[in-house]
mmCIF file of the N, C-alpha and C atoms, coordinates in Angstrom:
data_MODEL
# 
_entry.id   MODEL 
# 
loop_
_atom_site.group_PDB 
_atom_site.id 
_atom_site.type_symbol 
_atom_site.label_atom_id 
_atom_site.label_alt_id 
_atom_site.label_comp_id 
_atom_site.label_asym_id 
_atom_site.label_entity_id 
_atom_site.label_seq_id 
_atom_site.pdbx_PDB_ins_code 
_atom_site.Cartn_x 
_atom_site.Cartn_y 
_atom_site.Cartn_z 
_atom_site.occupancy 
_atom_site.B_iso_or_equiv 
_atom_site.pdbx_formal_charge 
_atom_site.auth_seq_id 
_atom_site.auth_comp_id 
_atom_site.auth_asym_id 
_atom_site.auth_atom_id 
_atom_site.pdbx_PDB_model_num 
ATOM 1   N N  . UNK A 1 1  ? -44.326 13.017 15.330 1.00 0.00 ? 1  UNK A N  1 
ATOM 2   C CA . UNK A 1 1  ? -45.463 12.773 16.203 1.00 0.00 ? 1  UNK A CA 1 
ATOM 3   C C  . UNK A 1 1  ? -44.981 12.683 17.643 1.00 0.00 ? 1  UNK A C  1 
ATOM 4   N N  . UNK A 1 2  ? -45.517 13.368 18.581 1.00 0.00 ? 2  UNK A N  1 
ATOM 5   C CA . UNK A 1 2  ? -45.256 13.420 19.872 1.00 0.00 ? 2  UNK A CA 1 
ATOM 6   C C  . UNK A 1 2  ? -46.002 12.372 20.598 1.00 0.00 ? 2  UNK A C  1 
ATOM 7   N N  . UNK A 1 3  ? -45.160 11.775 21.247 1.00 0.00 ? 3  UNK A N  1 
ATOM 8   C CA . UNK A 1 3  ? -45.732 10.815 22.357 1.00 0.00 ? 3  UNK A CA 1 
ATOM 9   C C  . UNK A 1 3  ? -46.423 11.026 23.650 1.00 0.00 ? 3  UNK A C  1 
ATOM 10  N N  . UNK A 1 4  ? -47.819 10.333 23.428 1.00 0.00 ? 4  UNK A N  1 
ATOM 11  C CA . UNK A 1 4  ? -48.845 10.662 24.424 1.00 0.00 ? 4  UNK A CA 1 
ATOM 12  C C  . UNK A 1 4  ? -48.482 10.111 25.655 1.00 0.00 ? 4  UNK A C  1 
ATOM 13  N N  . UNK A 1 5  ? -48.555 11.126 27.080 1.00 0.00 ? 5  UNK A N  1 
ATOM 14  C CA . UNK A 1 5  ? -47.622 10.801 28.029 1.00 0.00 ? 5  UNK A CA 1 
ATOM 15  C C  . UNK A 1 5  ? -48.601 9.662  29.044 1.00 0.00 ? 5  UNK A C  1 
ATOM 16  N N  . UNK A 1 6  ? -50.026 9.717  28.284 1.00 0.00 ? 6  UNK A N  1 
ATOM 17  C CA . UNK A 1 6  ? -50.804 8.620  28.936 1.00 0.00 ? 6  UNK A CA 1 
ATOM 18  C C  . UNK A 1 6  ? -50.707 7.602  28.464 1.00 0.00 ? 6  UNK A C  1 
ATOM 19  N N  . UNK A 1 7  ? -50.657 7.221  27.386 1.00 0.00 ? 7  UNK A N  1 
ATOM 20  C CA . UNK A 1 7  ? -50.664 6.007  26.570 1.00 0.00 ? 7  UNK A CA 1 
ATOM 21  C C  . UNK A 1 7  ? -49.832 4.944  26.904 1.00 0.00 ? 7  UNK A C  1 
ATOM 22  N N  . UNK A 1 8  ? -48.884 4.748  28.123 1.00 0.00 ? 8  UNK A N  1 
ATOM 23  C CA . UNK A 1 8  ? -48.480 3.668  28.730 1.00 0.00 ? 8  UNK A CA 1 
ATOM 24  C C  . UNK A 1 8  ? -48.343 3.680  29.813 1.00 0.00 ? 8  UNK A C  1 
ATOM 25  N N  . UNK A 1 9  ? -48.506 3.202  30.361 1.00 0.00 ? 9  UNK A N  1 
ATOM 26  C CA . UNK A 1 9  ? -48.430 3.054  32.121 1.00 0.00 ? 9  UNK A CA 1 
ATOM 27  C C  . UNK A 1 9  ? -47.299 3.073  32.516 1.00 0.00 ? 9  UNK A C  1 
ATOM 28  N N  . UNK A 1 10 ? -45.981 2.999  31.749 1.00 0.00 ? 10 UNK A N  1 
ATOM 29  C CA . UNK A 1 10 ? -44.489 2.901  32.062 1.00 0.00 ? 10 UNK A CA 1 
ATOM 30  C C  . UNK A 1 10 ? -44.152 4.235  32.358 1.00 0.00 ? 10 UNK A C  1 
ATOM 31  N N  . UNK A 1 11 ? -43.514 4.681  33.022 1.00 0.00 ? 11 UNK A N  1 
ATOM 32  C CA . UNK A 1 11 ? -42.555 6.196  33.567 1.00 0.00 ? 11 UNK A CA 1 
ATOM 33  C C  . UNK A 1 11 ? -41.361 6.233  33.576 1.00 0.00 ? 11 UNK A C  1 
ATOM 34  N N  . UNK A 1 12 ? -40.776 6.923  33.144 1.00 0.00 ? 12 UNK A N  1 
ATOM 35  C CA . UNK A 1 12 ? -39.085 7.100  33.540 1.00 0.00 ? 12 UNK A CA 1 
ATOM 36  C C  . UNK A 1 12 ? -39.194 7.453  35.147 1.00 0.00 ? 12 UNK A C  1 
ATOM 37  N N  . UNK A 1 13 ? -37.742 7.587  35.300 1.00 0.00 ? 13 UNK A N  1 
ATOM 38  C CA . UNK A 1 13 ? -37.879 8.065  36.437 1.00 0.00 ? 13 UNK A CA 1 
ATOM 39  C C  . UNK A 1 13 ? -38.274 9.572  36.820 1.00 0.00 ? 13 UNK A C  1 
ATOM 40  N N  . UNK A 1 14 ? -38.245 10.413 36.040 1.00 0.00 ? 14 UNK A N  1 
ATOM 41  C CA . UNK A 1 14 ? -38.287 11.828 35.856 1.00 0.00 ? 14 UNK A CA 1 
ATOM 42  C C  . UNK A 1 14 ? -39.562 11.687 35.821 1.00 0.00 ? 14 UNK A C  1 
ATOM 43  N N  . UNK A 1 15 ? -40.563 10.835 34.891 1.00 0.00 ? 15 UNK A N  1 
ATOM 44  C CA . UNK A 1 15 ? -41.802 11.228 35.257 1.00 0.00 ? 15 UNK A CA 1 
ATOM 45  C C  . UNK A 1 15 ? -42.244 10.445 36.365 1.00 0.00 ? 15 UNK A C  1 
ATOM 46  N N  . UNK A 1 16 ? -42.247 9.273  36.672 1.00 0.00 ? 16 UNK A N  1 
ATOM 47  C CA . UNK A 1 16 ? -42.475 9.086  38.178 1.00 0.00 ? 16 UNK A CA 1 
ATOM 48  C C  . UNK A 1 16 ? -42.390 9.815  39.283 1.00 0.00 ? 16 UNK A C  1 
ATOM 49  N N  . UNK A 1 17 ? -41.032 10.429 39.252 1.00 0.00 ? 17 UNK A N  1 
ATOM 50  C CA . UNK A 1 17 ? -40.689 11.698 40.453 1.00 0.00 ? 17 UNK A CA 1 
ATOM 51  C C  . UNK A 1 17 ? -42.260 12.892 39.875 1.00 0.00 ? 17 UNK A C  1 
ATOM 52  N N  . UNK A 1 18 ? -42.144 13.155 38.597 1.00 0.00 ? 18 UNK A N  1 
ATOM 53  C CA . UNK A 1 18 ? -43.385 14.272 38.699 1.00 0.00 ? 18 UNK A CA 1 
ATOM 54  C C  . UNK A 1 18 ? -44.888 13.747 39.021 1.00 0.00 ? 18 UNK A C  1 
ATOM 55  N N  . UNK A 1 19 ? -44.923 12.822 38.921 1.00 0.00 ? 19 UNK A N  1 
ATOM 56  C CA . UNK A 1 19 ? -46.355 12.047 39.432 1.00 0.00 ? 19 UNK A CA 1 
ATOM 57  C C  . UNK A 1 19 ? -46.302 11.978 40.789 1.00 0.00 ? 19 UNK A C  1 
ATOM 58  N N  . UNK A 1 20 ? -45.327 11.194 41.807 1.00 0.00 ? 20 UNK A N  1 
ATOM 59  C CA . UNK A 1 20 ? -45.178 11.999 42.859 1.00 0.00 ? 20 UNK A CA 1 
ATOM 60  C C  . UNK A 1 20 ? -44.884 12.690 43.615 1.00 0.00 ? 20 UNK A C  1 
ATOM 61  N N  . UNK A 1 21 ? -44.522 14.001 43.215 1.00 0.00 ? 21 UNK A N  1 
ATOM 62  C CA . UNK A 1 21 ? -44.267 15.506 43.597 1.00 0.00 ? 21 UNK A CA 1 
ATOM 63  C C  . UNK A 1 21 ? -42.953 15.374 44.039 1.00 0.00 ? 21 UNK A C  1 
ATOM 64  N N  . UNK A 1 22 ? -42.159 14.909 43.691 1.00 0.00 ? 22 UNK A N  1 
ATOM 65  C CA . UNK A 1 22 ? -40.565 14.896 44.647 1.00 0.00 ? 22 UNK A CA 1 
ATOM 66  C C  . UNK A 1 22 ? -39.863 15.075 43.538 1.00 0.00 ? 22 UNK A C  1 
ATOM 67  N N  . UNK A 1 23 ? -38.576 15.385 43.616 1.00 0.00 ? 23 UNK A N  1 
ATOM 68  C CA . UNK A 1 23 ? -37.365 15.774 42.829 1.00 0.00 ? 23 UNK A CA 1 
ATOM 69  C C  . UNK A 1 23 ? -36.711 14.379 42.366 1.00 0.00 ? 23 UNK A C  1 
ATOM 70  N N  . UNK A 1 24 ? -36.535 14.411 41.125 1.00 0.00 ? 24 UNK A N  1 
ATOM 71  C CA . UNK A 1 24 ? -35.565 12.849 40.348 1.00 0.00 ? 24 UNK A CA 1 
ATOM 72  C C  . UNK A 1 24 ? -34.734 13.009 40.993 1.00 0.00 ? 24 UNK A C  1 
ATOM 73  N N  . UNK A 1 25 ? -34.236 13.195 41.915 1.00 0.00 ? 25 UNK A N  1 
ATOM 74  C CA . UNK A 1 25 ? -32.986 12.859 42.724 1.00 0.00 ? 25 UNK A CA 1 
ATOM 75  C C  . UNK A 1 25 ? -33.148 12.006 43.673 1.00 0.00 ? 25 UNK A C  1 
ATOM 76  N N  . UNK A 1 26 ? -34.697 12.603 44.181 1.00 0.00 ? 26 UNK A N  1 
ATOM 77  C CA . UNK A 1 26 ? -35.422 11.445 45.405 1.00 0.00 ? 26 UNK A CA 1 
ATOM 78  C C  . UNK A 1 26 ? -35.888 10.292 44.585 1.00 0.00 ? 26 UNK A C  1 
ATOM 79  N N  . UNK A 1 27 ? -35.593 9.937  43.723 1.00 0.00 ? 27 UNK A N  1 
ATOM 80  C CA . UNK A 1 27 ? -35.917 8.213  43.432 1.00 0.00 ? 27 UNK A CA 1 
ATOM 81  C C  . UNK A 1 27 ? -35.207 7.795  42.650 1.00 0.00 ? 27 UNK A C  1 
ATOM 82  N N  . UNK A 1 28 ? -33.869 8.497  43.160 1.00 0.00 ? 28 UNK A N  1 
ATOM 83  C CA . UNK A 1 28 ? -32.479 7.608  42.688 1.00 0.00 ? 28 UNK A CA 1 
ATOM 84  C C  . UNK A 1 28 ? -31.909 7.046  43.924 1.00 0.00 ? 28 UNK A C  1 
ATOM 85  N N  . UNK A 1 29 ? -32.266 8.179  44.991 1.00 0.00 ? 29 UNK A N  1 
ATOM 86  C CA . UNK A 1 29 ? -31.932 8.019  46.451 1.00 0.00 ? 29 UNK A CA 1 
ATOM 87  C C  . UNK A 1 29 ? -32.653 6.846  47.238 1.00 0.00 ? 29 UNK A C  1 
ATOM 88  N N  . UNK A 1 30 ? -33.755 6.336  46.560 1.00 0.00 ? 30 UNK A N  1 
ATOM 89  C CA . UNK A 1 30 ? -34.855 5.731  47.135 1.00 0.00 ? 30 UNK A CA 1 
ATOM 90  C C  . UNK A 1 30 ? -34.406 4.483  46.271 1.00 0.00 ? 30 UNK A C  1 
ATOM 91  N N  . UNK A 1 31 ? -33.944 4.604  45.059 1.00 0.00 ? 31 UNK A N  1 
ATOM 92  C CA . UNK A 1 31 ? -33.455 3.163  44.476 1.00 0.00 ? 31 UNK A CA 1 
ATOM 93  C C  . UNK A 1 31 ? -32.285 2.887  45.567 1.00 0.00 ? 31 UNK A C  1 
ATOM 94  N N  . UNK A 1 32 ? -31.262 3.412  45.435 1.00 0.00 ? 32 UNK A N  1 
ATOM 95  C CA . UNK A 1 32 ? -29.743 3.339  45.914 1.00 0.00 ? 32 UNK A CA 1 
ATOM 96  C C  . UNK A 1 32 ? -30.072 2.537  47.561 1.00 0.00 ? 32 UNK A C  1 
ATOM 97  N N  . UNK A 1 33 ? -31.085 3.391  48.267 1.00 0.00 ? 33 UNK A N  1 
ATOM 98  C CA . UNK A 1 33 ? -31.107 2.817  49.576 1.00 0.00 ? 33 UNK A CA 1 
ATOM 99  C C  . UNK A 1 33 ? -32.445 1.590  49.418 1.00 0.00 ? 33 UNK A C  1 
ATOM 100 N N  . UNK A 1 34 ? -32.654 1.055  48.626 1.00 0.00 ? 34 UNK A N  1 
ATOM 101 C CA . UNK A 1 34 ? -33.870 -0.374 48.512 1.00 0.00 ? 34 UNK A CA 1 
ATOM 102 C C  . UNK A 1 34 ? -35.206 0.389  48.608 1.00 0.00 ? 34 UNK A C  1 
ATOM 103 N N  . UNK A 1 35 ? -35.389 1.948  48.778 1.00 0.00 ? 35 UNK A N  1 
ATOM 104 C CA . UNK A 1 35 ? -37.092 1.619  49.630 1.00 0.00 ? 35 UNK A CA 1 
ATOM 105 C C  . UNK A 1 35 ? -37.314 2.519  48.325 1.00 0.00 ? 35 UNK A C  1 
ATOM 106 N N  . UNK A 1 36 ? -38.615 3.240  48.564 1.00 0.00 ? 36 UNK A N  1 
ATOM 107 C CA . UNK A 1 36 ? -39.536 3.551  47.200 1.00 0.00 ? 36 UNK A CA 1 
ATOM 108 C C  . UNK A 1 36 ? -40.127 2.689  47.169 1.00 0.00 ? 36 UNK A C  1 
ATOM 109 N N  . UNK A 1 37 ? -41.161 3.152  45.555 1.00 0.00 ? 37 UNK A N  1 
ATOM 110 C CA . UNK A 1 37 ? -41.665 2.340  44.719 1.00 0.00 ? 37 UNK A CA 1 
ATOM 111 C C  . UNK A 1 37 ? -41.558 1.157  43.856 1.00 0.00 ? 37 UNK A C  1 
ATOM 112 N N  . UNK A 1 38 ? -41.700 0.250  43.654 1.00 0.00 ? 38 UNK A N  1 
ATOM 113 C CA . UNK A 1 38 ? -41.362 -0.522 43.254 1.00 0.00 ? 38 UNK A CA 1 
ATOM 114 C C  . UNK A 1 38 ? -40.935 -0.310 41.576 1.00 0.00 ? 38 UNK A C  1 
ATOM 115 N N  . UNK A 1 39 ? -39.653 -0.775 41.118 1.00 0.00 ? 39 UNK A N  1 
ATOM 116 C CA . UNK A 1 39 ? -39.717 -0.602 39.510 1.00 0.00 ? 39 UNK A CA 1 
ATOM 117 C C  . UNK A 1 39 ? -39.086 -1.686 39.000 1.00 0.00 ? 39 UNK A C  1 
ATOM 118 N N  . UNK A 1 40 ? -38.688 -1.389 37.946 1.00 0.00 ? 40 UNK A N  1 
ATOM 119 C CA . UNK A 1 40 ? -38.566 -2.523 37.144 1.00 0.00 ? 40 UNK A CA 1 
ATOM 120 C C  . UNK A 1 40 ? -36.860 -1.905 36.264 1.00 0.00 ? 40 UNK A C  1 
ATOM 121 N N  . UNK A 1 41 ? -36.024 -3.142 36.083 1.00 0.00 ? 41 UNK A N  1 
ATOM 122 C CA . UNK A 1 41 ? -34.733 -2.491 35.199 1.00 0.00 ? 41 UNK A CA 1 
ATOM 123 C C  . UNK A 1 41 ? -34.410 -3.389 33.843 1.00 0.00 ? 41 UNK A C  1 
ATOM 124 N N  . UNK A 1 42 ? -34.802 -2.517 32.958 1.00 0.00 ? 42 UNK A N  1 
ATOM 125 C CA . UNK A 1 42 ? -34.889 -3.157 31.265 1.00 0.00 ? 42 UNK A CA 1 
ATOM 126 C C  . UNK A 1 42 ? -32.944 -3.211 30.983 1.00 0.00 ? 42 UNK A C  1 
ATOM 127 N N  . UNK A 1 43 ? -32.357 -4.192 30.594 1.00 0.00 ? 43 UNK A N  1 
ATOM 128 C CA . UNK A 1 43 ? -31.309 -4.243 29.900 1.00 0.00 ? 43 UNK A CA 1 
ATOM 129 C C  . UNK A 1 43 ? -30.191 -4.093 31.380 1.00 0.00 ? 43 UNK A C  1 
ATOM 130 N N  . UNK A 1 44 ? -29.810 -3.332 31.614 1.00 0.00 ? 44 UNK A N  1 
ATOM 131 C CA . UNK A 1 44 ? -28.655 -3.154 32.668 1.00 0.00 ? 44 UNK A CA 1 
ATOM 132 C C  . UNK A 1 44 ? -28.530 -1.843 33.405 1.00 0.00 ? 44 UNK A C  1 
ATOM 133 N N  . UNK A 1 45 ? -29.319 -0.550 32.798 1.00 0.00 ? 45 UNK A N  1 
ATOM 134 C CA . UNK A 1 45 ? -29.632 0.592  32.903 1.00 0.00 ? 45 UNK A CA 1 
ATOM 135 C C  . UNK A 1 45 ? -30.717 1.782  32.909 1.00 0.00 ? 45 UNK A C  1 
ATOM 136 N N  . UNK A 1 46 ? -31.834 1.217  32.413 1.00 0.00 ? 46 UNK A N  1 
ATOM 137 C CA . UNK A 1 46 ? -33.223 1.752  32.406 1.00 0.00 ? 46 UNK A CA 1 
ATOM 138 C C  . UNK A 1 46 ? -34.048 1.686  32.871 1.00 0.00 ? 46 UNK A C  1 
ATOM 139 N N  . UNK A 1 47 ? -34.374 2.218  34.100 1.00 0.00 ? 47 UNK A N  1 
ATOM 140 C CA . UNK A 1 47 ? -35.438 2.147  34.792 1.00 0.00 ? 47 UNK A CA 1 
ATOM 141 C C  . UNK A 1 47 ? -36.617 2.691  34.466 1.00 0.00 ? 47 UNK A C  1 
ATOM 142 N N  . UNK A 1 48 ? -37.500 1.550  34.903 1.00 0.00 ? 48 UNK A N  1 
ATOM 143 C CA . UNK A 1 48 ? -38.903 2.056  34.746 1.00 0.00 ? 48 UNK A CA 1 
ATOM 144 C C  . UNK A 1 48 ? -40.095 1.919  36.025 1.00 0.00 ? 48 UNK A C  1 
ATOM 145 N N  . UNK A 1 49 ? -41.105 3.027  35.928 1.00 0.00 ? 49 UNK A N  1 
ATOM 146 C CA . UNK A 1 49 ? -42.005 2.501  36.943 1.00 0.00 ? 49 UNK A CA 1 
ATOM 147 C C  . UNK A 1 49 ? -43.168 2.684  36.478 1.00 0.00 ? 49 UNK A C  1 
ATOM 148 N N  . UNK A 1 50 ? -44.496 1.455  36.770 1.00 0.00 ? 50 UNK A N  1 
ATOM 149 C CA . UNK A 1 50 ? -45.755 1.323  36.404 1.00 0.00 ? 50 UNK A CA 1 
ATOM 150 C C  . UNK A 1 50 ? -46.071 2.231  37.163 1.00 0.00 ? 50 UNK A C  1 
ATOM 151 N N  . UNK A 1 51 ? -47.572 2.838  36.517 1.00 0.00 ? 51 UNK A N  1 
ATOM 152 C CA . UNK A 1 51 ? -47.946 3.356  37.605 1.00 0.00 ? 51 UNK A CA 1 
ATOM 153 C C  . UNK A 1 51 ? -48.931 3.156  38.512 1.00 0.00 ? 51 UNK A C  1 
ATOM 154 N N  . UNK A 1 52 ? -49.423 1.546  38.141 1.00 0.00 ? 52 UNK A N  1 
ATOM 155 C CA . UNK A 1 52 ? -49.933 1.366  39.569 1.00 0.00 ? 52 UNK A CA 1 
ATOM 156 C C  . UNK A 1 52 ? -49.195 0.781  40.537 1.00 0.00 ? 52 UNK A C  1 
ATOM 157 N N  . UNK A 1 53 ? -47.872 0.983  40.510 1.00 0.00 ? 53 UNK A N  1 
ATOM 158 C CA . UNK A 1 53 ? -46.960 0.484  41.680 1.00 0.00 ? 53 UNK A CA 1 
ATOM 159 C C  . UNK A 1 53 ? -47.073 1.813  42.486 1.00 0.00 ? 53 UNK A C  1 
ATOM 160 N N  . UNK A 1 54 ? -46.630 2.990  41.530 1.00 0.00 ? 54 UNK A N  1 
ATOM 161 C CA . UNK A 1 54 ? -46.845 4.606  42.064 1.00 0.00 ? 54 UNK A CA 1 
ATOM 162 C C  . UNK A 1 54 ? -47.892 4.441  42.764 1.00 0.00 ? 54 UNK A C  1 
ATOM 163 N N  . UNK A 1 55 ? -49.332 4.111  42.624 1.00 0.00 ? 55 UNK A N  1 
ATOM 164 C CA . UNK A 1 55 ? -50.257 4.509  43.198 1.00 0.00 ? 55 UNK A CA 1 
ATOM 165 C C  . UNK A 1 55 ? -51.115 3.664  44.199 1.00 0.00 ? 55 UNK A C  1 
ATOM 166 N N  . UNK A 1 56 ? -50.007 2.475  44.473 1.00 0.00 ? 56 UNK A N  1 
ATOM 167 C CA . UNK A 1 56 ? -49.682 1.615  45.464 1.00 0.00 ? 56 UNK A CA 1 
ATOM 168 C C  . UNK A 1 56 ? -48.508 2.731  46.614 1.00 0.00 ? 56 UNK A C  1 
ATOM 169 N N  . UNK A 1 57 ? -48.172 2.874  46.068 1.00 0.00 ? 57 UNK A N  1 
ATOM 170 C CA . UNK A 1 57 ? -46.905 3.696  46.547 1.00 0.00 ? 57 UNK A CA 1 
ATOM 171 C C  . UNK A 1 57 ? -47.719 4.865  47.771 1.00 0.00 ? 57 UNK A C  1 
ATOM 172 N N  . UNK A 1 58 ? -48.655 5.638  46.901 1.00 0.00 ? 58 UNK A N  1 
ATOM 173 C CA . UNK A 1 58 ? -49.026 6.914  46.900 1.00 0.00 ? 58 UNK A CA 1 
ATOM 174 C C  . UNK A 1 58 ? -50.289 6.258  48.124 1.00 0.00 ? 58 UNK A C  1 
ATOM 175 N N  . UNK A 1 59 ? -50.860 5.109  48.122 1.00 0.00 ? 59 UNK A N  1 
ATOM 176 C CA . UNK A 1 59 ? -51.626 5.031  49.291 1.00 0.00 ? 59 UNK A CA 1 
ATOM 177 C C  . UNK A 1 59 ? -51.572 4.591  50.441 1.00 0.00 ? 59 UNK A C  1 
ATOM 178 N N  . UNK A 1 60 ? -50.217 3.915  50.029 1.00 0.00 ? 60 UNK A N  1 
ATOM 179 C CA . UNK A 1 60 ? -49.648 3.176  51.490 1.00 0.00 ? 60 UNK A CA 1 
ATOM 180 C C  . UNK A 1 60 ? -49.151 4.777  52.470 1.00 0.00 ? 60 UNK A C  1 
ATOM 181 N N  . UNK A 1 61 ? -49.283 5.765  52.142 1.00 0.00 ? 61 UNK A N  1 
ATOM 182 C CA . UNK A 1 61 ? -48.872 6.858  52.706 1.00 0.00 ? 61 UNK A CA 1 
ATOM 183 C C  . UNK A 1 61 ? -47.279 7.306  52.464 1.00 0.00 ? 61 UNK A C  1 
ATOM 184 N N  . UNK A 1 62 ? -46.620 6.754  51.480 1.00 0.00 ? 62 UNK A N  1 
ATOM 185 C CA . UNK A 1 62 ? -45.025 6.696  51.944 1.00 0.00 ? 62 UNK A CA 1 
ATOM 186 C C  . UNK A 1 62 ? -44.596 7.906  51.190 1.00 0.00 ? 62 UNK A C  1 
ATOM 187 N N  . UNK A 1 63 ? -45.199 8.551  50.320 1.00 0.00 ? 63 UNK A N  1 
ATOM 188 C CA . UNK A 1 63 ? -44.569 9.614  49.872 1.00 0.00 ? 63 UNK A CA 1 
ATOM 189 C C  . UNK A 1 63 ? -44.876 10.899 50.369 1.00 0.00 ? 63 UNK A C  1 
# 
């Protein structure tokens, strides 16, 4: 069974970057230097982002 890509509000970073149009490289770059979106880090290595932080993100104008 394939997982419905709506069914949680959580994103990797790969889909965060495709929600807002930029390359997963730009929100490793955006972790590394503090700014971006706001996310969240499960265990020591997994990032995640809601997406109404994204769409906090997406109206403050910053992307």
């Amino acid at each position: 069974m394939e997982k419905d890509a709506t069914s949680s509000p959580w994103m990797t970073p790969k889909e965060a970057a495709a929600y807002l149009s930029v390359h997963p490289g730009t929100m490793h770059n955006w972790r590394s230097q503090g700014k971006g979106p706001t996310y969240k880090v499960v265990g020591t290595r997994i990032v995640r982002y809601h997406r109404q932080d994204l769409d906090a993100f997406l109206s403050a104008g910053a992307a």
